[in-house]
N, CA, C and O of each residue as an XYZ file, in Angstrom:
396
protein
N      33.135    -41.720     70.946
C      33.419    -42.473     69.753
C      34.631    -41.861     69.063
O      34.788    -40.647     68.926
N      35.368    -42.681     68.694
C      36.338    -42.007     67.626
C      36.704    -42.532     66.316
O      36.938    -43.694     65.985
N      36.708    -41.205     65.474
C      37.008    -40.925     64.043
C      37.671    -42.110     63.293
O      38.530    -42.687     63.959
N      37.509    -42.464     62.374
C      39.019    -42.869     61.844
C      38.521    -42.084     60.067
O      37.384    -41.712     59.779
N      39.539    -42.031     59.302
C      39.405    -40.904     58.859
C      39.625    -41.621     57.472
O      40.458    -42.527     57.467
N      38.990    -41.327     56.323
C      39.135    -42.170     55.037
C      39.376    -41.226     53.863
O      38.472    -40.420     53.645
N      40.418    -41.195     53.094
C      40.291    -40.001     52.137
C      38.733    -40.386     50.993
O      37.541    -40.099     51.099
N      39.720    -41.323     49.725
C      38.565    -41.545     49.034
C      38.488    -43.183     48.802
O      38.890    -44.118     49.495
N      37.864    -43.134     47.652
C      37.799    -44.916     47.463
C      37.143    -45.577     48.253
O      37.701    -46.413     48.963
N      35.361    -45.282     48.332
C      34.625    -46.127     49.013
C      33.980    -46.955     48.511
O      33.388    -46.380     47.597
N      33.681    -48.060     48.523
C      32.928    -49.538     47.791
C      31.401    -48.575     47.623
O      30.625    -47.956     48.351
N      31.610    -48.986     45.875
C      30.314    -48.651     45.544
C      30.231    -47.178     45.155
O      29.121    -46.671     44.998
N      31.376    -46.443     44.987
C      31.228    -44.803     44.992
C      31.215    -44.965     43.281
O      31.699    -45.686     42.409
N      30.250    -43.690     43.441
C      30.704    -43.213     41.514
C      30.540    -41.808     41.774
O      30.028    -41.327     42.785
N      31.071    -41.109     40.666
C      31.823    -39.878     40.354
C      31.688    -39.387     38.637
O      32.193    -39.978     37.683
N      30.947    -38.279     38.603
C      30.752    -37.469     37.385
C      31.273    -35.981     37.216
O      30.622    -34.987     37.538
N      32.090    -35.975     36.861
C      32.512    -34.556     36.508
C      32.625    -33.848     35.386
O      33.673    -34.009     34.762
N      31.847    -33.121     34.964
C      31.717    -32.204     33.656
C      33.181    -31.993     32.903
O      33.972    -32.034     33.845
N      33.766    -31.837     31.976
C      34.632    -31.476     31.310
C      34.699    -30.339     31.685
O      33.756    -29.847     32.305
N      35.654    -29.741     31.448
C      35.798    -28.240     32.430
C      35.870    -27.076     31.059
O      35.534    -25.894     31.144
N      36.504    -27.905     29.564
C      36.229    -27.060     28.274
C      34.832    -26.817     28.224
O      34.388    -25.673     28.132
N      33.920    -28.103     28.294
C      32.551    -27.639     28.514
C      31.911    -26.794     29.497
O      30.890    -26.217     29.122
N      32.298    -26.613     30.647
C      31.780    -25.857     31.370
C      32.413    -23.915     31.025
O      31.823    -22.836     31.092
N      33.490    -24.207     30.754
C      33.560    -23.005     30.197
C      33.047    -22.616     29.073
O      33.270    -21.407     28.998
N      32.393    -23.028     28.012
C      31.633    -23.139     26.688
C      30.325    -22.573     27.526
O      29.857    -21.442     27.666
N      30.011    -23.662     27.938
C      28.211    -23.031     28.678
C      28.133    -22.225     29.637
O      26.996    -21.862     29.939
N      29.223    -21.717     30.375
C      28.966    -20.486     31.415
C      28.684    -19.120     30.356
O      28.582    -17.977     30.801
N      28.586    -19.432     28.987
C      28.215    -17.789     28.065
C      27.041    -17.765     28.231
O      26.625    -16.608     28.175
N      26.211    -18.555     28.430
C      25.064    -18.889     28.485
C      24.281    -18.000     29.933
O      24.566    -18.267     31.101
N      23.382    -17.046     29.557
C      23.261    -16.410     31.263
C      22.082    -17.472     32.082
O      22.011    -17.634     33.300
N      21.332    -18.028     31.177
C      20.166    -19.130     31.729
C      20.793    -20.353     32.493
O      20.309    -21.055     33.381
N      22.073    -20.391     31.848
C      22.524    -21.703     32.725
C      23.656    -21.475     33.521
O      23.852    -22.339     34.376
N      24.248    -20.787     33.484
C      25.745    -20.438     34.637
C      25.040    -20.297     35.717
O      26.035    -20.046     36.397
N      24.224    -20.241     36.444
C      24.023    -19.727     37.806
C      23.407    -21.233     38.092
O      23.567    -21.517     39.279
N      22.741    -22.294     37.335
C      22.352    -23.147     37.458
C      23.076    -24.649     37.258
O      22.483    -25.727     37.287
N      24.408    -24.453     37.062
C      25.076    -25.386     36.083
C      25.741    -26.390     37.235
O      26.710    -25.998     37.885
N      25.176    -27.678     37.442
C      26.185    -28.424     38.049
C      27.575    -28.833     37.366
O      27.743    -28.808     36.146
N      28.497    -29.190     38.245
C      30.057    -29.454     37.742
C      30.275    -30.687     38.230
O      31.353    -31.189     37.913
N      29.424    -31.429     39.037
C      30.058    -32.414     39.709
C      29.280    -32.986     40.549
O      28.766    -32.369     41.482
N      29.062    -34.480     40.282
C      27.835    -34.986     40.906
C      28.758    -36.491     41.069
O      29.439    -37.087     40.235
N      28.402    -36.859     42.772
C      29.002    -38.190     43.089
C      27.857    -39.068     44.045
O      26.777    -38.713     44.517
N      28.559    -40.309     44.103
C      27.177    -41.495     44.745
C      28.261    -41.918     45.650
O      29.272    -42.484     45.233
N      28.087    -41.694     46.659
C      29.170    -42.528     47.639
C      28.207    -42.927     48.671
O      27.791    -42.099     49.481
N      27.713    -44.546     48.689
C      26.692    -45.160     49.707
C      27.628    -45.801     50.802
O      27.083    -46.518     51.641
N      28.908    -45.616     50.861
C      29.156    -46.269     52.133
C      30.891    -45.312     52.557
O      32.072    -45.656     52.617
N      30.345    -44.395     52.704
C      31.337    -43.364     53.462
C      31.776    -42.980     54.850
O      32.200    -41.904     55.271
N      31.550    -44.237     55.509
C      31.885    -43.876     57.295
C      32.410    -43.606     57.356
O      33.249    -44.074     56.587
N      32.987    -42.328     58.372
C      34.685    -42.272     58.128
C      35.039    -40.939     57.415
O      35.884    -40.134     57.807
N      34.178    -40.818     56.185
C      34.548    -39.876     55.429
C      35.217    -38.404     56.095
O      34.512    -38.151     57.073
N      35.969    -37.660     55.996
C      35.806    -36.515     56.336
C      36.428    -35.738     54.888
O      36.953    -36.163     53.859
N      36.126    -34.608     55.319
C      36.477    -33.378     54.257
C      36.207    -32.014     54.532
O      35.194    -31.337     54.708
N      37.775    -31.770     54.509
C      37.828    -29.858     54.879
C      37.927    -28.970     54.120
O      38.916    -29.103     53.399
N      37.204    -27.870     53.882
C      37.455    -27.165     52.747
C      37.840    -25.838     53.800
O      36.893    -25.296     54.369
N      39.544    -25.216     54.100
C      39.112    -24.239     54.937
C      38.704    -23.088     54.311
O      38.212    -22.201     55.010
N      38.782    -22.977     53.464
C      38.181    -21.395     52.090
C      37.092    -21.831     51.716
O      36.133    -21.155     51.344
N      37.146    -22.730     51.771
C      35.180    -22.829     50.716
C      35.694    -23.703     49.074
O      36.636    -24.395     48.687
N      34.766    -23.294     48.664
C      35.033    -23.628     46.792
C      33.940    -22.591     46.383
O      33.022    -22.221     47.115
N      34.181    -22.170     45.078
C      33.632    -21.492     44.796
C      31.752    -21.700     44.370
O      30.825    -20.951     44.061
N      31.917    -22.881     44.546
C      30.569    -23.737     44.154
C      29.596    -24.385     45.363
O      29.870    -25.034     46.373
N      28.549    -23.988     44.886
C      27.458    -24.924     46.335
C      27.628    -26.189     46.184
O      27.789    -26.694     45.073
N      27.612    -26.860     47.290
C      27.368    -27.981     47.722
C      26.496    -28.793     48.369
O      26.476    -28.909     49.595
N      25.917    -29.250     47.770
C      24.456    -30.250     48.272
C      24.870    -31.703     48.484
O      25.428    -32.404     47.640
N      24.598    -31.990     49.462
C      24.935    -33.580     50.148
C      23.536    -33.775     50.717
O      22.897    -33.168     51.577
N      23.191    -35.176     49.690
C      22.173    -35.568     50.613
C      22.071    -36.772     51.113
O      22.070    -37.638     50.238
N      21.971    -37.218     52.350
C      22.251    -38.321     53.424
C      20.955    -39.007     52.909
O      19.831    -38.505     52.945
N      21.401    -40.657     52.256
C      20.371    -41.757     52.147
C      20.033    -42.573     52.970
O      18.981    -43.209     53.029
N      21.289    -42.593     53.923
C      21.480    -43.592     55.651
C      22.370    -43.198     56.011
O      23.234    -42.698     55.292
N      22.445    -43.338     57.607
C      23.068    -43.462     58.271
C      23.092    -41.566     58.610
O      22.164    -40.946     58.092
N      24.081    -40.779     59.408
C      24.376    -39.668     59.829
C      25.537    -39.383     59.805
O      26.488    -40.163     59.852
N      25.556    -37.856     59.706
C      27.242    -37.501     60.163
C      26.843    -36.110     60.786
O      25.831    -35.819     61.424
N      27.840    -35.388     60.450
C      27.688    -33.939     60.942
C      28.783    -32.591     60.159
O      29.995    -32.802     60.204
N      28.453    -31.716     59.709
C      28.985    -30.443     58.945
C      29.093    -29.260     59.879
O      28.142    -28.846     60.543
N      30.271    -28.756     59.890
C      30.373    -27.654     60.961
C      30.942    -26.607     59.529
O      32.023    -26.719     58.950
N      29.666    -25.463     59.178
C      30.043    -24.200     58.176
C      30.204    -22.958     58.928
O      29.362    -22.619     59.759
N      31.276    -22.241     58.669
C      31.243    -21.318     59.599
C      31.629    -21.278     60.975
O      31.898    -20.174     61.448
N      31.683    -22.040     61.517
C      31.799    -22.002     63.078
C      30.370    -22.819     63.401
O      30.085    -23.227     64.527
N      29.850    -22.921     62.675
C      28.053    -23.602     62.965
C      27.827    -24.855     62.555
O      27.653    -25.267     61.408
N      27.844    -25.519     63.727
C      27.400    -27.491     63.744
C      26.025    -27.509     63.377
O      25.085    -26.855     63.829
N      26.077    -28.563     62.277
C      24.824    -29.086     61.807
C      25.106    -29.946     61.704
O      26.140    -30.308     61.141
N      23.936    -30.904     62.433
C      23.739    -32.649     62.272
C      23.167    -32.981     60.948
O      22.352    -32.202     60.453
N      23.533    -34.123     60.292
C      22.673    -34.562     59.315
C      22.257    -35.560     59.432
O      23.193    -36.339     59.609
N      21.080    -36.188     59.444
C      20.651    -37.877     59.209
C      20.336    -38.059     58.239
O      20.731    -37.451     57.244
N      19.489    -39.003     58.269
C      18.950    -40.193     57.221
C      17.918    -38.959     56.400
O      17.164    -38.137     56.920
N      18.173    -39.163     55.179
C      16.815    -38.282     54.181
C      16.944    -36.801     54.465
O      16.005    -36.039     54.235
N      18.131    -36.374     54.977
C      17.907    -34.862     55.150
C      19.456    -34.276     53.947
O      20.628    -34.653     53.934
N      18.853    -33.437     53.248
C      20.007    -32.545     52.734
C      20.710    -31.444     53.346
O      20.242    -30.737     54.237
N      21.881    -31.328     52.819
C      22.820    -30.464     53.372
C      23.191    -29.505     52.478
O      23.901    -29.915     51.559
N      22.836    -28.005     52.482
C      23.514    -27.145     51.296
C      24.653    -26.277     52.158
O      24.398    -25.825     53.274
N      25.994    -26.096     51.468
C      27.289    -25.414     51.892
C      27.025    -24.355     51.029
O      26.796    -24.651     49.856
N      27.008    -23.173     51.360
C      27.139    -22.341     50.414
C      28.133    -22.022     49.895
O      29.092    -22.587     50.422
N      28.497    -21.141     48.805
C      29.882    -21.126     47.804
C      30.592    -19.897     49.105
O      29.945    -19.151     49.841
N      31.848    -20.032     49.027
C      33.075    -19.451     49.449
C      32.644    -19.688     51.352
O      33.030    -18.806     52.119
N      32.176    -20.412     51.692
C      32.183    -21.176     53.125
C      32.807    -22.047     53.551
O      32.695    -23.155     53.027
N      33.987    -21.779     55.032
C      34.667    -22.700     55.093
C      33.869    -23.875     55.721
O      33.032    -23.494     56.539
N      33.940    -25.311     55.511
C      32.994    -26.312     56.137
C      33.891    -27.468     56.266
O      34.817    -27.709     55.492
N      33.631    -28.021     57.076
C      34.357    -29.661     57.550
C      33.097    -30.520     57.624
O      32.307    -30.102     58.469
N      32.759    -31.446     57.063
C      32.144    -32.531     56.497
C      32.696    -33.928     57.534
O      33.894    -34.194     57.630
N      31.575    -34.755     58.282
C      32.745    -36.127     58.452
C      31.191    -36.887     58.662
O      30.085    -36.470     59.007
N      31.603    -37.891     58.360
C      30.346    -39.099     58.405
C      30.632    -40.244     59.316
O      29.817    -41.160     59.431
């Protein structure tokens, strides 16, 4: 099978991202900095998708597959994902993402 490769802009995507003054306001906070999401998105129709991070980000990443499959290679290490299964990247891991 082959790739074809989509940056962003998928029908139906939404996208939340914290203010970043706010996130620096509440990281004083020691109860919530270790817990604090920055960024939460809905993308239901991402075939195609790919995404390389070769350094990582400094932040975990949780993807969780509602349909369909893809596959995440962290580290040098392939992991399949399907339908109903989550995916955590840990912070400063390089990972390639493609759906």
């Amino acid at each position: 099978m082959r790739w074809r490769h989509r940056a962003e802009g998928f029908a139906g995507q939404r996208l939340v991202v914290v203010p970043r003054p706010i996130l620096t306001t509440v990281m004083h906070y020691p109860l919530l900095k270790a817990l604090l999401p920055t960024d939460a998105g809905f993308y239901p129709k991402a075939k195609g998708h790919k995404a390389v991070r070769e350094h990582g980000c400094p932040e975990a990443i949780f993807i969780y597959c509602s349909e369909g499959k893809g596959w995440c290679e962290i580290a040098g290490q392939m992991h399949e994902v399907d339908q109903n299964q989550l995916l955590v990247i840990p912070p400063l891991h390089a990972a390639c993402v493609r759906r």
